[in-house]
C-alpha positions as CSV (number, residue, x, y, z in Angstrom):
1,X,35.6,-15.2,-177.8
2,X,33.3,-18.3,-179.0
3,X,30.4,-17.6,-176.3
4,X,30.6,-14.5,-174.1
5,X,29.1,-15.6,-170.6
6,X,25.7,-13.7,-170.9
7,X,25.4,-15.9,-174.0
8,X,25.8,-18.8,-172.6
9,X,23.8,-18.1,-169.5
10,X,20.8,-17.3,-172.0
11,X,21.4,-20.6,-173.8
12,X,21.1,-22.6,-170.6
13,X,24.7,-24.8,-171.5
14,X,25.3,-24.9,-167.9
15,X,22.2,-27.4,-167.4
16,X,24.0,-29.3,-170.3
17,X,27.4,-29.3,-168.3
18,X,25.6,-30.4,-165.2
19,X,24.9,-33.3,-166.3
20,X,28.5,-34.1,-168.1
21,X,29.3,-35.9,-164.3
22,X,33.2,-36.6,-163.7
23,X,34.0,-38.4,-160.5
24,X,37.7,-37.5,-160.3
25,X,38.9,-34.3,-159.1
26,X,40.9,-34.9,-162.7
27,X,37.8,-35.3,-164.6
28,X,36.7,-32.0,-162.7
29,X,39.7,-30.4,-164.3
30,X,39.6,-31.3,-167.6
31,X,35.8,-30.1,-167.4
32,X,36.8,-26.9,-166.8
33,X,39.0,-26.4,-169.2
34,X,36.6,-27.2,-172.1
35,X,36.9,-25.6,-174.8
36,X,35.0,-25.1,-178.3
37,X,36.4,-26.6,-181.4
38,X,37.5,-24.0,-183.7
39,X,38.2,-24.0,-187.3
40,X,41.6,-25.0,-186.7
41,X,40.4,-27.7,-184.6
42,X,38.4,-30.0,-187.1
43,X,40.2,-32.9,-187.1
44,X,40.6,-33.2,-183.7
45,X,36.9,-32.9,-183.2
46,X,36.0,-35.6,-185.3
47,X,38.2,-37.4,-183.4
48,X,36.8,-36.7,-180.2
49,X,33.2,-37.5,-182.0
50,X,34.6,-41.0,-182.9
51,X,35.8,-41.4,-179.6
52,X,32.4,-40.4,-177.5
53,X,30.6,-42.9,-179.9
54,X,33.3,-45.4,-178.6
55,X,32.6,-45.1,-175.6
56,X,28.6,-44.6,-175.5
57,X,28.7,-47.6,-177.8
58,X,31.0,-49.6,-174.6
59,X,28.2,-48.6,-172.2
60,X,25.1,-50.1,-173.8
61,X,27.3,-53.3,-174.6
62,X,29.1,-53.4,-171.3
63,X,26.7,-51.7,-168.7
64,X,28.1,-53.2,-165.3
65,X,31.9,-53.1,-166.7
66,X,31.7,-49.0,-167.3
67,X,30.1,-48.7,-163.8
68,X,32.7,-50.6,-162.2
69,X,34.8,-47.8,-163.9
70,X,33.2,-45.3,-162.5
71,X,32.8,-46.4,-158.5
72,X,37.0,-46.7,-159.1
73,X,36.8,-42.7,-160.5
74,X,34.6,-41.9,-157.4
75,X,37.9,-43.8,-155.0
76,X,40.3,-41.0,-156.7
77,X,41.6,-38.5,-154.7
78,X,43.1,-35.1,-155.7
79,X,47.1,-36.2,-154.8
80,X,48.3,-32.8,-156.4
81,X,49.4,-31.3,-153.3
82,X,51.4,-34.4,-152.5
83,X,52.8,-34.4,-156.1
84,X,53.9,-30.8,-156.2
85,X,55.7,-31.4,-152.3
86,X,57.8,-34.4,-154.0
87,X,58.7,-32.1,-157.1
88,X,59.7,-29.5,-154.1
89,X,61.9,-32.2,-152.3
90,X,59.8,-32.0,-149.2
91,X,59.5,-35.5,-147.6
92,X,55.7,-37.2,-147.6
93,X,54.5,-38.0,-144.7
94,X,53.0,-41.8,-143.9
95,X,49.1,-40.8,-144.6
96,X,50.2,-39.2,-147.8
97,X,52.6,-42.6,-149.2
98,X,49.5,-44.7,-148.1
99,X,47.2,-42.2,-150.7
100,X,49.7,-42.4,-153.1
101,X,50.0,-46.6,-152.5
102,X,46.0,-46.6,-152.7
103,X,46.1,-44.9,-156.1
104,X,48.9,-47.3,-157.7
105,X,46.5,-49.7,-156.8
106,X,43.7,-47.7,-158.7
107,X,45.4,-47.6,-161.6
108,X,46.1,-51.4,-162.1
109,X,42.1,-52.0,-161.4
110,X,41.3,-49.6,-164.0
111,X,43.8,-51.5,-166.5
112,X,42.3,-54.2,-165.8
113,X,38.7,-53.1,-166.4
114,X,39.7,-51.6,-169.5
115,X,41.6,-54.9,-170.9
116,X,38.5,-56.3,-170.0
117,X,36.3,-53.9,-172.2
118,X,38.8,-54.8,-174.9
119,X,39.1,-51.2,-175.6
120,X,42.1,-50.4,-178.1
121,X,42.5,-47.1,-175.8
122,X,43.9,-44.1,-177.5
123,X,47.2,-43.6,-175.9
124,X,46.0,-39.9,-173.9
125,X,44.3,-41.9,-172.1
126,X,45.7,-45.2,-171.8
127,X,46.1,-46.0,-168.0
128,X,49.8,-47.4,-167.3
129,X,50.0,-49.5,-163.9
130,X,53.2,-48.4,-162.0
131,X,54.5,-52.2,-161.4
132,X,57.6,-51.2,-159.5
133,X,56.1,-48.1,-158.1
134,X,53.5,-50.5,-156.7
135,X,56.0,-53.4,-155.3
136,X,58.1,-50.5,-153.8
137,X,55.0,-49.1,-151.7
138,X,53.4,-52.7,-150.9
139,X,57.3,-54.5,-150.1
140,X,55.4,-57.3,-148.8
141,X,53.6,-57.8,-152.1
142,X,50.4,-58.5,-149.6
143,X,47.8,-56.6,-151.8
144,X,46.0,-54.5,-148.7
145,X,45.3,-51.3,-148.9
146,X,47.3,-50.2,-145.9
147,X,50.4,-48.5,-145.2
148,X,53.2,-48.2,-142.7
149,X,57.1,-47.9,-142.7
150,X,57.7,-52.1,-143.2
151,X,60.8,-53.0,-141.5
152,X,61.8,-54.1,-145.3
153,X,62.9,-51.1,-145.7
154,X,65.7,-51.2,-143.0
155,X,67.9,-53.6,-141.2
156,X,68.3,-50.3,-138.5
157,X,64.7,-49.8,-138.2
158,X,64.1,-53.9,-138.2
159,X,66.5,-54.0,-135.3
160,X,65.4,-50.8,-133.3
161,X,61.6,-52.5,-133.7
162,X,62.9,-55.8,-132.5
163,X,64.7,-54.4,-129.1
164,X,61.4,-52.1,-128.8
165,X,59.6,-55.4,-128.7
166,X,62.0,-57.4,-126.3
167,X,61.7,-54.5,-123.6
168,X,58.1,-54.2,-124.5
169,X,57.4,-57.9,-123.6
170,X,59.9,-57.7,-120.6
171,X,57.7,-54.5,-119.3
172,X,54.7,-56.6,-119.9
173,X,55.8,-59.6,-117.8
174,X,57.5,-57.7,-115.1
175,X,53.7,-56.0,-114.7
176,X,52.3,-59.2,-114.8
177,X,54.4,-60.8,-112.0
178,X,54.1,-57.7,-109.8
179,X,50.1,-58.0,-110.1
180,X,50.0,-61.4,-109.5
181,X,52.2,-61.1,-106.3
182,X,50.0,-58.1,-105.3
183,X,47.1,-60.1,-106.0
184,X,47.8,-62.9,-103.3
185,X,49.0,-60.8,-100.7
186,X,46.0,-58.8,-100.6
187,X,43.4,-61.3,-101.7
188,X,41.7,-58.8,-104.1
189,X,41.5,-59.2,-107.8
190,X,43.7,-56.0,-110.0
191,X,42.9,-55.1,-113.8
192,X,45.0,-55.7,-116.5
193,X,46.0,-52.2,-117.0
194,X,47.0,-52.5,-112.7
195,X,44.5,-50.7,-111.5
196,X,42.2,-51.6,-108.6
197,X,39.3,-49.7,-106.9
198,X,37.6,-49.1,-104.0
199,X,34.7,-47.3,-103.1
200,X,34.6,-44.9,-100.1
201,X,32.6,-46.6,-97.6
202,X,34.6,-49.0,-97.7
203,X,37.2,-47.4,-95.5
204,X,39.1,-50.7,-93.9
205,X,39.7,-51.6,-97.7
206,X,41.1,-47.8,-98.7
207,X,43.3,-48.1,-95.3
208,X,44.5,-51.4,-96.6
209,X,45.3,-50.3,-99.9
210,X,47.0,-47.0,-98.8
211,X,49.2,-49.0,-96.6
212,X,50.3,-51.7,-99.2
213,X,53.8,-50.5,-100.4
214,X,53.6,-52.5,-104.3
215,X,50.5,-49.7,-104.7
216,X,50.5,-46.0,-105.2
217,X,47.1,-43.4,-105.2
218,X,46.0,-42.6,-109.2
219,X,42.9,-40.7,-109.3
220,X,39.5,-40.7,-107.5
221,X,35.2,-39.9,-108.2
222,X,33.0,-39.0,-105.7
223,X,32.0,-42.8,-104.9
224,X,35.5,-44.3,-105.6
225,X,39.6,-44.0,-104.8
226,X,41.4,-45.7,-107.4
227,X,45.2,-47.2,-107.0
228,X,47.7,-48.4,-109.1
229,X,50.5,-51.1,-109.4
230,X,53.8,-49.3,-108.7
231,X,56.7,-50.1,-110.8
232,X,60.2,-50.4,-109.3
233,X,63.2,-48.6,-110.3
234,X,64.4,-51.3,-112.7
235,X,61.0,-50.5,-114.9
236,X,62.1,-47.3,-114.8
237,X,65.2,-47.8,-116.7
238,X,63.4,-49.9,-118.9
239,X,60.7,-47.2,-120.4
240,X,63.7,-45.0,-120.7
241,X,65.0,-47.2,-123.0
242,X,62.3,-47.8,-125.1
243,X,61.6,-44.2,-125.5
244,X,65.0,-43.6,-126.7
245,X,64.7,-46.1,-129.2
246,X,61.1,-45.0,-129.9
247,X,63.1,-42.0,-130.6
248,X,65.9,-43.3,-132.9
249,X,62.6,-45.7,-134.5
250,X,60.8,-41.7,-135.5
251,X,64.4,-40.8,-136.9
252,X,65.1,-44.0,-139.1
253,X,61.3,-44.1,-140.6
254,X,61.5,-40.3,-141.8
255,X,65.2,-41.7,-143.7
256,X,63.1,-44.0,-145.1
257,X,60.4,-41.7,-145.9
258,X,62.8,-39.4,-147.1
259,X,64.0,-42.0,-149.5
260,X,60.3,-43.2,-150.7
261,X,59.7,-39.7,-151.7
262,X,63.3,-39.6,-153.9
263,X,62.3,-42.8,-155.5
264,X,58.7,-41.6,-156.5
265,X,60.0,-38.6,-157.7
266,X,61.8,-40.4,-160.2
267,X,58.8,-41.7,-161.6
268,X,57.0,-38.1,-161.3
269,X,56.3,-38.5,-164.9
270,X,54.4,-41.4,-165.1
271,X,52.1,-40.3,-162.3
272,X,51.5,-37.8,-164.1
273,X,51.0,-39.3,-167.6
274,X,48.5,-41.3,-165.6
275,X,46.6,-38.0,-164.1
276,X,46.0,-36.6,-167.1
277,X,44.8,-39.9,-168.7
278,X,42.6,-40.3,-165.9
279,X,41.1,-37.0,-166.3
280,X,40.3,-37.0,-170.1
281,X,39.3,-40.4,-169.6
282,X,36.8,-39.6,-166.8
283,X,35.1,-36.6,-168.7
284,X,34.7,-38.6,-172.3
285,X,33.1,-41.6,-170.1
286,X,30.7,-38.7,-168.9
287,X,30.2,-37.6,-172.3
288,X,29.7,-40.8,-173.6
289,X,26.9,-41.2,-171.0
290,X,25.2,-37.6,-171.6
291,X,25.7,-38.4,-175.4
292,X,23.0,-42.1,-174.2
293,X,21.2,-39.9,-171.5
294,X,19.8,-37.3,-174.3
295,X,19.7,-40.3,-177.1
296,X,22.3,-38.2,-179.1
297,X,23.7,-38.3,-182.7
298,X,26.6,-37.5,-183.6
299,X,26.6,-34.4,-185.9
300,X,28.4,-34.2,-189.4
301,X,30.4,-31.6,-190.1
302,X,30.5,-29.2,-193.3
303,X,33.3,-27.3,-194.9
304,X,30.4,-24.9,-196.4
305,X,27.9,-23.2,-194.3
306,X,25.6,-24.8,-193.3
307,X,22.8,-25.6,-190.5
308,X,20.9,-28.2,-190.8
309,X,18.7,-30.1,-186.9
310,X,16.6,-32.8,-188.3
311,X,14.3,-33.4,-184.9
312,X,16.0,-31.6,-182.4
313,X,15.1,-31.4,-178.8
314,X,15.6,-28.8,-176.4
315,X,17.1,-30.9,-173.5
316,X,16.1,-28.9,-170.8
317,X,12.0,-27.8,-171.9
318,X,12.1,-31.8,-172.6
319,X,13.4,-32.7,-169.0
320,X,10.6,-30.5,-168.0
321,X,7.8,-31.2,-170.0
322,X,8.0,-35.0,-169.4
323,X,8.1,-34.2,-165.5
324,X,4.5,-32.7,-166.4
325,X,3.9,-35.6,-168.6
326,X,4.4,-34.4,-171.7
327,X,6.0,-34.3,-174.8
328,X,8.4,-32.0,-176.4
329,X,7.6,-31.5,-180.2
330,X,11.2,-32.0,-182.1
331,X,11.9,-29.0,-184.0
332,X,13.8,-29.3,-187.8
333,X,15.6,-26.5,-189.3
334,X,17.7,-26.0,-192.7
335,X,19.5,-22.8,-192.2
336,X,21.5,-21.5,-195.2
337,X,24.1,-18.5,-194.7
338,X,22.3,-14.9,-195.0
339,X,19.3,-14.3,-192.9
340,X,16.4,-16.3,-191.7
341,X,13.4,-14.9,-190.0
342,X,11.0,-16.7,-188.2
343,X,7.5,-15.5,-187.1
344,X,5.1,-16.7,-184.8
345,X,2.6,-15.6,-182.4
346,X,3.6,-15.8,-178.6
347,X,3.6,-19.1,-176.8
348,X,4.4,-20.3,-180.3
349,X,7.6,-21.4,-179.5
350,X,9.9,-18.7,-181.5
351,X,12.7,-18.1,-178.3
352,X,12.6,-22.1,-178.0
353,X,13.6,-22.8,-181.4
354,X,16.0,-20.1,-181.7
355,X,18.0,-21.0,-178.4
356,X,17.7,-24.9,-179.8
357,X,19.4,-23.9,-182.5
358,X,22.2,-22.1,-180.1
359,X,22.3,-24.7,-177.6
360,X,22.7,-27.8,-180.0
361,X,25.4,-25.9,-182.2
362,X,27.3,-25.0,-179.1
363,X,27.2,-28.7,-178.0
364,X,28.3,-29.5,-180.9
365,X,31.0,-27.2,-181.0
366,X,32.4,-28.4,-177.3
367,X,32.8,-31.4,-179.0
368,X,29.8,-33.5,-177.6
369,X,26.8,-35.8,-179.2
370,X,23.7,-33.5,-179.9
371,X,19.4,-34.5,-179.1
372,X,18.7,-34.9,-182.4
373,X,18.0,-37.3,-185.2
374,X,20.5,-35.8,-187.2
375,X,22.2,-32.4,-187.3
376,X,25.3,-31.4,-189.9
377,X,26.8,-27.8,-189.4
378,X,29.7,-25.9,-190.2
379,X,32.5,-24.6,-187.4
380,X,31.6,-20.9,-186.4
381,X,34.1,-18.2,-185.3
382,X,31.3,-17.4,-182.3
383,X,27.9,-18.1,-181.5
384,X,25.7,-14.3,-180.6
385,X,22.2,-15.1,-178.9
386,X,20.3,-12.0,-177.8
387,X,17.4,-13.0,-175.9
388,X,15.8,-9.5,-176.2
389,X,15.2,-9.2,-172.3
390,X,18.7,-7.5,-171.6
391,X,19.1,-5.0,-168.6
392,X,22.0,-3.1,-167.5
393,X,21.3,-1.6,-164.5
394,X,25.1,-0.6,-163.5
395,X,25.4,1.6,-167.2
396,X,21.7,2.9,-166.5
397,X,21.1,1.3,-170.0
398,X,17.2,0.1,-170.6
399,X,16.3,-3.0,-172.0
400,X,16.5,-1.5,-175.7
401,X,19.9,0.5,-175.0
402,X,21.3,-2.8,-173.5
403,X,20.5,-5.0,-176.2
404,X,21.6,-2.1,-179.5
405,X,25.3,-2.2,-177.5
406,X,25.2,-6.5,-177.7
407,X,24.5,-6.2,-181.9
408,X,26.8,-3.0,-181.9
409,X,29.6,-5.8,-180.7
410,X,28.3,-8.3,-183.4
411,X,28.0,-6.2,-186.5
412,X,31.7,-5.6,-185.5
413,X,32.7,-9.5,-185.9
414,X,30.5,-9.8,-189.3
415,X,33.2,-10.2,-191.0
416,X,33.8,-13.8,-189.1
417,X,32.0,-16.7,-189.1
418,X,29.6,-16.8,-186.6
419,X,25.9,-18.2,-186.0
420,X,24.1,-14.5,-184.9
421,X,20.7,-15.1,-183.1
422,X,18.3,-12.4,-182.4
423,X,15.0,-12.8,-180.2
424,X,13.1,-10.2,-181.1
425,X,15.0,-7.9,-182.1
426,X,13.9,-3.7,-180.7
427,X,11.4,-5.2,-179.1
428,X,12.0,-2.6,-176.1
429,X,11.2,0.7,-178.1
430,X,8.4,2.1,-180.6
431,X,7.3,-0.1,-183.2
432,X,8.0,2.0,-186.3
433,X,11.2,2.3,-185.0
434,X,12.1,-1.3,-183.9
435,X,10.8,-2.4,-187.5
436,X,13.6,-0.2,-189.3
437,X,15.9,-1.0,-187.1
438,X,15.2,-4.8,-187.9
439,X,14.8,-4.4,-191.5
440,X,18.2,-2.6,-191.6
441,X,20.0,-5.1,-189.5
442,X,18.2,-7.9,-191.7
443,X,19.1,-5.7,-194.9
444,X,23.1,-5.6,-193.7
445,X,23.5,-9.2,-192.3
446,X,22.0,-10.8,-195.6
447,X,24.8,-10.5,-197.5
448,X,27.2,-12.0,-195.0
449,X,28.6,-15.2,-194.9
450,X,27.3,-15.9,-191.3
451,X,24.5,-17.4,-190.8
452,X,21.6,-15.1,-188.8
453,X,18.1,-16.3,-187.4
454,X,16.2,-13.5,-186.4
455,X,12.6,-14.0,-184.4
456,X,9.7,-11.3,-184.9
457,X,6.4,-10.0,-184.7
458,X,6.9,-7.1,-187.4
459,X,5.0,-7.6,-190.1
460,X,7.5,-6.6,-193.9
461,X,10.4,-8.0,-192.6
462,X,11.0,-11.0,-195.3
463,X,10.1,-9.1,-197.8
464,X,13.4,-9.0,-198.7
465,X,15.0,-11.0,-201.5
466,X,17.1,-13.8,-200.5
467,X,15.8,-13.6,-196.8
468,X,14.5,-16.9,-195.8
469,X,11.1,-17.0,-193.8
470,X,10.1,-19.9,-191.3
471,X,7.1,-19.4,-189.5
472,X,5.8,-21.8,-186.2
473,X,3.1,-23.4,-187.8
474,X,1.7,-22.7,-184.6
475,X,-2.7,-23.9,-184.7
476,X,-2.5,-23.1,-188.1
477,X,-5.3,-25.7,-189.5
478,X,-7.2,-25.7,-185.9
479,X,-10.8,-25.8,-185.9
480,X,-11.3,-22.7,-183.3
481,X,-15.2,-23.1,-182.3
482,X,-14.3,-26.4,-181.8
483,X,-11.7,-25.7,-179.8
484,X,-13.5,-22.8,-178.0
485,X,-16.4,-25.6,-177.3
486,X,-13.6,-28.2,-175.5
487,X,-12.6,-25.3,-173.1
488,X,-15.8,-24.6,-172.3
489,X,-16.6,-28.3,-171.9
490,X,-13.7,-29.3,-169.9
491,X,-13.8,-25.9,-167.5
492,X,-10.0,-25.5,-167.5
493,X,-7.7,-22.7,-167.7
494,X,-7.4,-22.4,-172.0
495,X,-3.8,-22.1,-171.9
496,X,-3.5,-25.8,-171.1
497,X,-5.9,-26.7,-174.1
498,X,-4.0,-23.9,-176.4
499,X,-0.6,-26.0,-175.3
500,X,-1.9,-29.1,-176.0
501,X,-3.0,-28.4,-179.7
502,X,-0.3,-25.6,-180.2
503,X,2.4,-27.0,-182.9
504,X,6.0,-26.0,-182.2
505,X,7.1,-26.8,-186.0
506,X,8.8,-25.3,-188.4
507,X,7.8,-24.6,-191.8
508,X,8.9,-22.6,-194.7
509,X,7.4,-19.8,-196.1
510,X,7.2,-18.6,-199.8
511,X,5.6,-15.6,-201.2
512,X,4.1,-13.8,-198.0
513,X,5.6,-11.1,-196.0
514,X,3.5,-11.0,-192.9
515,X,3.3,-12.7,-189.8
516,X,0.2,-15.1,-188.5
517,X,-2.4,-13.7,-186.9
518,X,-2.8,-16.5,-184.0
519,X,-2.8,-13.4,-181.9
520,X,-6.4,-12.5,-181.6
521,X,-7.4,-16.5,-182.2
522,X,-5.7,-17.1,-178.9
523,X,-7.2,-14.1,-177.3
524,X,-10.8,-15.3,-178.6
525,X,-9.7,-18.7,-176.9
526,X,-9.0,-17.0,-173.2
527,X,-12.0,-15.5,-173.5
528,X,-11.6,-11.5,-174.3
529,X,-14.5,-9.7,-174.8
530,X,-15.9,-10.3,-178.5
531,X,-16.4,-6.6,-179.4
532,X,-13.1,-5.7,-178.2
533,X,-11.8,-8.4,-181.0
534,X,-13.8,-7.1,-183.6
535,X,-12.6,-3.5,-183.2
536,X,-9.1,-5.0,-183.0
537,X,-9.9,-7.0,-186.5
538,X,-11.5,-3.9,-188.0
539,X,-7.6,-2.3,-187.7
540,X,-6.0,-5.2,-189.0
C-alpha cells in the first residue's frame, strides 16, 4: 500500500483532492480511481506531467475557451444506467433517447471547442462526435434539443398520427357547431372547453339550463352549478376511435423505440470510447487548473534517491494564513537517503515541514504539479507519516503504544523504498526512554536506502555519523529585549509578535548535536516568571 488512510488523513491530501473539481459524473470516476505512480509507472507519469502542463499552459492562453469547456462538463449526465439497459436489450424509454440525443450533441460541442483550442489531443481523450448516431436521433436534422418519436421513423405511425389528427379536427368542429347552436338558442355565451356557469341565485337561469336538452350537469361550488355541452352518439363513436388508434400509436412508437435502442447498441463502443475520454479529460482539465490555482511546477524525476523542495508551500497553512493576511514562509529541503533529523523548538514549524515534505511527494506521486519553485524526487514504494498524536481507543493502545505498532509496520517494509516520516518520535512515554528508542530507530534506518526525516526535541540524536541535521532557524539572530520591549509597547498577546518574527526555514547543521534552546527565549517572551527561568537555565 502507497498511503494507508491514517496517513493520508494526517497529510491533509483530501484538502488537495477537493480542489481537483470534475464536473462530470465521469470526471467523478476517474477521480476516484486515482492512483499513485509507482516505479513501474515512470513513463507514464511523465507523460501525464507533460500533459497537465498542456493543459494549464491552454488555460492561461485560452481563458474563456477552457470555461466554455467546462459549463459543457457541468451539462453531462451520468447515462450509465441507460447504457447498461441497451447492453441488456431492454428498450429505452423516450426521456432516456432524448438524454442520450442531448449528449451526442455534447460531444460535437466539445469537438468543436477543442479544434478550436488547436489541441493535438492524445487519443484517450480525444472526443469523437457520433455523426450518424446524431442524424439517427435528430431525423429532422433541426438541431433542438428535443426529442419525440418523429413520424420519420414510420409510415404506420405517420398514418395512425394523421387519422388521429383528422378525427381530432372533426371532434373539434363538431364541438364547435354544437356550442354555437347552443349559444343562439339560449342567448348566453359557453367557454371553449363547453362549459357554462351559473350562480345559484340565479334560479330562472339554472331552470333554464337544466331544461336545455344539448346540456348535461358537470360539477358545482357553493356559489355556482356548472353545465356542459353534451356530445351526441356520433361523438361517441368518434373518441372510440381515436383511442384505439391512440392505442395502436403507443404500440408502433415502442417498435420504434425498440429499434432506436438496437441501432445504439451497435454503436455501444463508441459511447463508450467517448465516456472514458470525457472522464480523463475532465479530471486533467481540473488538474491543469489546481496545477495554476497553487502556481505549481512540475517536478523532475530521479532514478537515484533523492528529495530535493526548493520553496515549497504548504497549500493548506497558505490558504489559511493569507485569509489572516499573511504570508506562508516557503520551506527548501535537500534530503539524501539515510536519516535526517530536524530540531526546533515548538511553534517552530517542525510538523509543517515534515508533512510538506509528505504532502508535496504524495502529489507528486498521483501524478499532479506541486507549490513549489522547484522540486525533483525519486518514485517511493510508500510514503509512512506518523504524526506522533496516535490513539487507539478500540485496542486500549495509548498514544505511545499506538504509534510503536505504526513504526513496528514500517521497519517491516525497510527493505522498500519508501519516504518514512516521524513527528516526534516517543514523544508519549519517559524521556530517557523515547531518546533510545529514537536513537535506535535513527541508528537502524540510516543505513537504508529509504529516505527518513525524523522531527525532535531530544538532545544527542545527530550525533550520529552520516545522519543529516536541519534545524528551523526558528528567531535564531533575534534581538530578544527588543523584542520583549515591542510586546510590551504594542499590548498584544506575544504569540502574535513571536509568529511574526518566527522563521520557518531550514538550515543545515554541522558539527553540533543538540537542539536550540528557543524554549525558555519564548517563555521569557510570554512572560514566565524571571526566577522560574533562571532555575530552569541553572539545569541546562
Amino acid at each position: 500500500m502507497f498511503l494507508s488512510d491514517r496517513v493520508f488523513k494526517n497529510l491533509e491530501l483530501d484538502y488537495i483532492f477537493s480542489r481537483i473539481t470534475v464536473y462530470t459524473p465521469f470526471g467523478e470516476q476517474c477521480k476516484k480511481e486515482m492512483k499513485p505512480f509507482l516505479q513501474e509507472n515512470k513513463e507514464a507519469l511523465l507523460e501525464e506531467y507533460e500533459r497537465i502542463e498542456k493543459v494549464a499552459m491552454l488555460i492561461k492562453k485560452h481563458r474563456y475557451t477552457l470555461v466554455e469547456m467546462r459549463n459543457i462538463f457541468k451539462h453531462i449526465k451520468d447515462l450509465r444506467g441507460s447504457f447498461k439497459r441497451i447492453e441488456e436489450n431492454e428498450v429505452l424509454s423516450t426521456v432516456e433517447l432524448f438524454e442520450i440525443k442531448s449528449f451526442l450533441f455534447l460531444l460535437s460541442k466539445l469537438d468543436e471547442i477543442v479544434t478550436k483550442l488547436k489541441w493535438n489531443v492524445p487519443k484517450d481523450l480525444k472526443i469523437m462526435p457520433m455523426p450518424r448516431l446524431t442524424d439517427l436521433l435528430d431525423p429532422e436534422k433541426n438541431g433542438v434539443n428535443t426529442f419525440y418519436i418523429y413520424d420519420a421513423y414510420s409510415e404506420k405511425l405517420q398514418k395512425l398520427r394523421k387519422q388521429m389528427k383528422d378525427i381530432e379536427s372533426h371532434i373539434k368542429r363538431s364541438q364547435k357547431n354544437l356550442r354555437e347552436d347552443l349559444e343562439k338558442a339560449l342567448n348566453v355565451k359557453i367557454r371553449p372547453n363547453g362549459e357554462i356557469s351559473a350562480n345559484k341565485s340565479d334560479v330562472h337561469k339554472i331552470k333554464e339550463l337544466e331544461k336545455c336538452p344539448g346540456l348535461m350537469y358537470s360539477s358545482e361550488t357553493y356559489m355556482n352549478i356548472t353545465f356542459k355541452v353534451k356530445l351526441d352518439e356520433s361523438m361517441d363513436e368518434k373518441f372510440k376511435q381515436l383511442n384505439e388508434l391512440k392505442l395502436q400509436e403507443e404500440e408502433e412508437e415502442f417498435t420504434v423505440r425498440k429499434a432506436l435502442t438496437e441501432w445504439i447498441k451497435k454503436q455501444i463502443v463508441g459511447i463508450y470510447d467517448n465516456v472514458r475520454a470525457i472522464g480523463k479529460l475532465d479530471l486533467l482539465v481540473a488538474k491543469g487548473y489546481l496545477a495554476v490555482g497553487i502556481e505549481g511546477v512540475k517536478p523532475k524525476v530521479l532514478d537515484e534517491e533523492n528529495l530535493t523542495i526548493v520553496d515549497g508551500r504548504h497549500v493548506k497553512v497558505s490558504d489559511t494564513l493569507r485569509k489572516q493576511g499573511k504570508i506562508f514562509t516557503p520551506i527548501s529541503v535537500n534530503l539524501r537517503k539515510g536519516v535526517t533529523c530536524i530540531t526546533g523548538a515548538n511553534m517552530g514549524g517542525k510538523t509543517i515541514s515534515l508533512k510538506l515534505i509528505g504532502v508535496l511527494s504524495a502529489m507528486a506521486q498521483f501524478g499532479l504539479f506541486v507549490p513549489a519553485k522547484e522540486m525533483t524526487f525519486s518514485l517511493k514504494d510508500y510514503i509512512f507519516f506518523s504524526l506522533g498524536d496516535l490513539q487507539s481507543t478500540d485496542m486500549g493502545l495509548s498514544t505511545f503504544g499506538a504509534e510503536i505498532l505504526e513504526i513496528k509496520k514500517i521497519i517491516e517494509r525497510s527493505s522498500e523504498l519508501g519516504l518514512i516520516l516521524i513527528d516526534e518520535l516517543a514523544r508519549g512515554t519517559n524521556p530517557a526512554e523515547g531518546y533510545a528508542i529514537s536513537k535506535a530507530l535513527i541508528h537502524f534506518l540510516k543505513n537504508k536506502k529509504n529516505i527518513t526525516v525524523i522531527t525532535s526535541h531530544f538532545d544527542g540524536l545527530t550525533d550520529d555519523e552520516g545522519v543529516y541535521h536541519l534545524q528551523v532557524k526558528g528567531l535564531d539572530g533575534i534581538d530578544y529585549e527588543n523584542l520583549k520591549k515591542e510586546i510590551e509597547s504594542v499590548c498584544q498577546i506575544g504569540i502574535e509578535i513571536v509568529h511574526k518574527y518566527m522563521d520557518y526555514r531550514l538550515i543545515e547543521v554541522k558539527n553540533r548535536n543538540k537542539v536550540p534552546r528557543d524554549a525558555i527565549n519564548i517563555a521569557r517572551l510570554m512572560g514566565l516568571q524571571e526566577e522560574l527561568l533562571k532555575e530552569a537555565e541553572s539545569y541546562l
